[in-house]
C-alpha positions as CSV (number, residue, x, y, z in Angstrom):
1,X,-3.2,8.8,147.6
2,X,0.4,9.1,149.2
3,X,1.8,7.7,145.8
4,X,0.1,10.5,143.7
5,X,1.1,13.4,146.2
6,X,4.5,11.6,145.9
7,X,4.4,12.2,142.1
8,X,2.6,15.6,141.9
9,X,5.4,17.3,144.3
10,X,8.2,15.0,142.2
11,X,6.4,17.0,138.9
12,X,6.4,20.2,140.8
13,X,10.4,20.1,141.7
14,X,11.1,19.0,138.0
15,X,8.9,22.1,136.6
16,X,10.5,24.7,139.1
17,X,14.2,23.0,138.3
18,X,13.7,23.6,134.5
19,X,12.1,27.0,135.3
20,X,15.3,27.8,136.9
21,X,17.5,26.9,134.5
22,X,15.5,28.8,131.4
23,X,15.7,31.9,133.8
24,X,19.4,31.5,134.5
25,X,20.2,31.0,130.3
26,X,18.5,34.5,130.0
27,X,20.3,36.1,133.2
28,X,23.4,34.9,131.7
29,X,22.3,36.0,127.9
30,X,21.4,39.5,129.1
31,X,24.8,40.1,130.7
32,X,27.4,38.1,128.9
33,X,25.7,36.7,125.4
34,X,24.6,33.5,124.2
35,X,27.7,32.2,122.9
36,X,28.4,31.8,127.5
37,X,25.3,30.4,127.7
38,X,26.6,26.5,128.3
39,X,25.9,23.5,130.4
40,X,28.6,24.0,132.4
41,X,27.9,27.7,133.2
42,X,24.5,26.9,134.0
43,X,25.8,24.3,135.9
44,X,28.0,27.3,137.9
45,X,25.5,29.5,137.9
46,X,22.7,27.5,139.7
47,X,24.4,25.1,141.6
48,X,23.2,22.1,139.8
49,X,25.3,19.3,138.6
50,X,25.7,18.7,134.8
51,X,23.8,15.6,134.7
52,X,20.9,17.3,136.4
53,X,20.8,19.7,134.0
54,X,20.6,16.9,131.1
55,X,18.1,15.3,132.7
56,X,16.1,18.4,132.1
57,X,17.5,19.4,128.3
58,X,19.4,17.0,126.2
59,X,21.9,20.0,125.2
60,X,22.1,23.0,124.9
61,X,20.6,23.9,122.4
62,X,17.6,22.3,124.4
63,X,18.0,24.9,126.7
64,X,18.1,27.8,123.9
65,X,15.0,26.8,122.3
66,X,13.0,26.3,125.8
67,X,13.7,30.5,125.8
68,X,12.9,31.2,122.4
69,X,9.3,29.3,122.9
70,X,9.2,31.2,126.8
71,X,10.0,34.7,124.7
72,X,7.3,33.7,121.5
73,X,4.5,33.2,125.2
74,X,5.8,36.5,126.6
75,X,5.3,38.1,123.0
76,X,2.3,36.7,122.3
77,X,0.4,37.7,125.7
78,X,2.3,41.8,125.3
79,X,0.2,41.7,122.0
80,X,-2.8,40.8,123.0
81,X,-2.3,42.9,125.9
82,X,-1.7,46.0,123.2
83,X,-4.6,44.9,121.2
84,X,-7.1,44.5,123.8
85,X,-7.0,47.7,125.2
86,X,-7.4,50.1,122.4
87,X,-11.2,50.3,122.1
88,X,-11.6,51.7,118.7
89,X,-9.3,52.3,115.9
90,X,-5.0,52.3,116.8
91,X,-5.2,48.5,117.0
92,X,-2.4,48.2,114.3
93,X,0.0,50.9,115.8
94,X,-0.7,49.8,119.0
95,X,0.7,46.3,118.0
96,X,3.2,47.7,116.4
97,X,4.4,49.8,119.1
98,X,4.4,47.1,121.7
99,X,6.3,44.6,119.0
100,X,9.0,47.0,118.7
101,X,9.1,48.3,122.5
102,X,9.7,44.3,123.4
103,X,12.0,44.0,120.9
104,X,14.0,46.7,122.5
105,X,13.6,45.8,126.2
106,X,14.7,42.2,125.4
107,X,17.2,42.6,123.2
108,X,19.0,38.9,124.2
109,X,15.4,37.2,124.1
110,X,14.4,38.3,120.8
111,X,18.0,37.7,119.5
112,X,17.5,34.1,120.4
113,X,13.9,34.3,119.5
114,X,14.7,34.7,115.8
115,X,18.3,35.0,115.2
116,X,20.3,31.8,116.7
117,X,20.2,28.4,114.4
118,X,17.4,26.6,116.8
119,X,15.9,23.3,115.8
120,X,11.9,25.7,116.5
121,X,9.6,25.0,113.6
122,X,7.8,27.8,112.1
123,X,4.5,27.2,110.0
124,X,4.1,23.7,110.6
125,X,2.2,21.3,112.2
126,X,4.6,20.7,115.4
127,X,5.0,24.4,115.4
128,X,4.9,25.1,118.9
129,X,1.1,26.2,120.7
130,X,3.2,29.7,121.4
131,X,4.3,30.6,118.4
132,X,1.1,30.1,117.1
133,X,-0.4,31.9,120.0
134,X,1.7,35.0,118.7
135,X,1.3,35.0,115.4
136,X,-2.5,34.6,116.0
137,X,-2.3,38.5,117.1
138,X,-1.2,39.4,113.6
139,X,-4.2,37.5,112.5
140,X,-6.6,39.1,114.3
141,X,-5.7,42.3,113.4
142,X,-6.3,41.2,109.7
143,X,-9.1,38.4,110.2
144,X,-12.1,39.0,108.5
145,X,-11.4,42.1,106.8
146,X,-9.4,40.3,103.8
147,X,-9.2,37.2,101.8
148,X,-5.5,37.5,102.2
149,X,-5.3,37.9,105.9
150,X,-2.7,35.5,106.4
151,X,-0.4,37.0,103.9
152,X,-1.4,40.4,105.5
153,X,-0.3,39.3,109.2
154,X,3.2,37.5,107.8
155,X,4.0,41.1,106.1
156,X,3.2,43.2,109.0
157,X,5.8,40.7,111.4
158,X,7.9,40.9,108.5
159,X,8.1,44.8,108.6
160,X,7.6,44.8,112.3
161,X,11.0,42.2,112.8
162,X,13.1,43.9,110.2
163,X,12.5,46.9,111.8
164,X,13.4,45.6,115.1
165,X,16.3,43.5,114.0
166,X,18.0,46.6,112.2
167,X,17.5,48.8,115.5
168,X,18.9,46.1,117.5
169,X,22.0,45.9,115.6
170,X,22.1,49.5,115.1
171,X,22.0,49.5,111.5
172,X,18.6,51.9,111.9
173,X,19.2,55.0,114.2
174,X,17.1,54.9,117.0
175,X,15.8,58.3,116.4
176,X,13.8,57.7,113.7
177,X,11.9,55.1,115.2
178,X,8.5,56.9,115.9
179,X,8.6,58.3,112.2
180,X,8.9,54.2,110.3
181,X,6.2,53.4,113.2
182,X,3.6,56.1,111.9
183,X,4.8,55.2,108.3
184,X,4.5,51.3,108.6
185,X,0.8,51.8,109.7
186,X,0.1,54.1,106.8
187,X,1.5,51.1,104.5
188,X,-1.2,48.8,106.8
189,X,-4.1,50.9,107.7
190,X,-7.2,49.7,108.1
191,X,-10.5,52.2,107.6
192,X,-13.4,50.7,109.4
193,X,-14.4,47.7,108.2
194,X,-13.3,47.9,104.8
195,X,-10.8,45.9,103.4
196,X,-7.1,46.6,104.6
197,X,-5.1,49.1,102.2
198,X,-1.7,49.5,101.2
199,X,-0.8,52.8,100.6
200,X,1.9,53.5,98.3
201,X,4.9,55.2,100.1
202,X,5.3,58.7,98.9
């Protein structure tokens, strides 16, 4: 008994240190940028010595990914969040809007999310249970009403990021942002339980 309270507080310190560290990556993303994010400011910034944080992650790019999976959790649970409370009909813009408003509220989370050169498989069998978690909100906005539902959801996340990623690095003004939100789900509207339609952009 005293050996397994021994080990369940032991896995309870190691959780809360590696906790700590992934919150101090994105404290130090959000104010300075990920190219500061290192061991050894991590090592500054929460007091722990080098080797404890390699006991944790075995580099830093360890560390990197550990966000990008915490952001692809945090992501998936604002989508269901958006999808689950619209009772009837605004399921797709409601997605949409909550896609593109944590997007812009986490601008150094989704950054590392998608655009750093992490070792994160996508599509694959040791794809991570949160990225599939996330995309499964695409899905069920498709599922069911389509043969190609699959292809659907990868389109819409593929309008939804580009969208996002061309706000973020202000290649799209920010104005028109309510206007490609009411477009993109014209492109992607769904009418009652018929088959999704893509409308041809006029």
């Amino acid at each position: 008994m005293a050996n397994n309270l021994i080990a369940d507080r032991k896995l309870r310190d190691k959780q809360a240190r590696r906790a700590q560290i992934i919150r101090a990556a994105r404290r130090i993303a959000e104010r300075e940028g990920w190219p500061n994010v290192t061991v050894r400011r991590l090592s500054d910034e929460i007091s722990y010595s080098q080797p404890v944080l390699y006991s944790h992650f075995e580099s830093r790019e360890g560390v990197l990914a550990a966000v990008a999976i915490e952001g692809f959790r945090e992501l998936g649970l604002a989508l269901e969040k958006a999808r689950k409370r619209v009772r009837c009909g605004g399921t797709i813009e409601s997605v949409a809007a909550a896609y593109l408003g944590f997007a812009a509220s986490s601008p150094a989370l989704y950054e590392v999310m998608f655009s750093l050169s992490l070792n994160v498989p996508f599509g694959d069998a040791a794809t991570p249970p949160e990225l599939r978690f996330a995309f499964s909100q695409f899905m069920e906005l498709f599922q069911g009403q389509s043969s190609k539902s699959e292809v659907l959801s990868e389109l819409f996340w593929a309008s939804l990021h580009g969208i996002a990623e061309l706000t973020r690095t202000k290649r799209f003004p920010h104005s028109r942002q309510k206007e490609r939100l009411r477009e993109l789900v014209l492109l992607f509207h769904l009418s009652g339980d018929e088959t999704p339609v893509v409308v041809k952009a006029r």
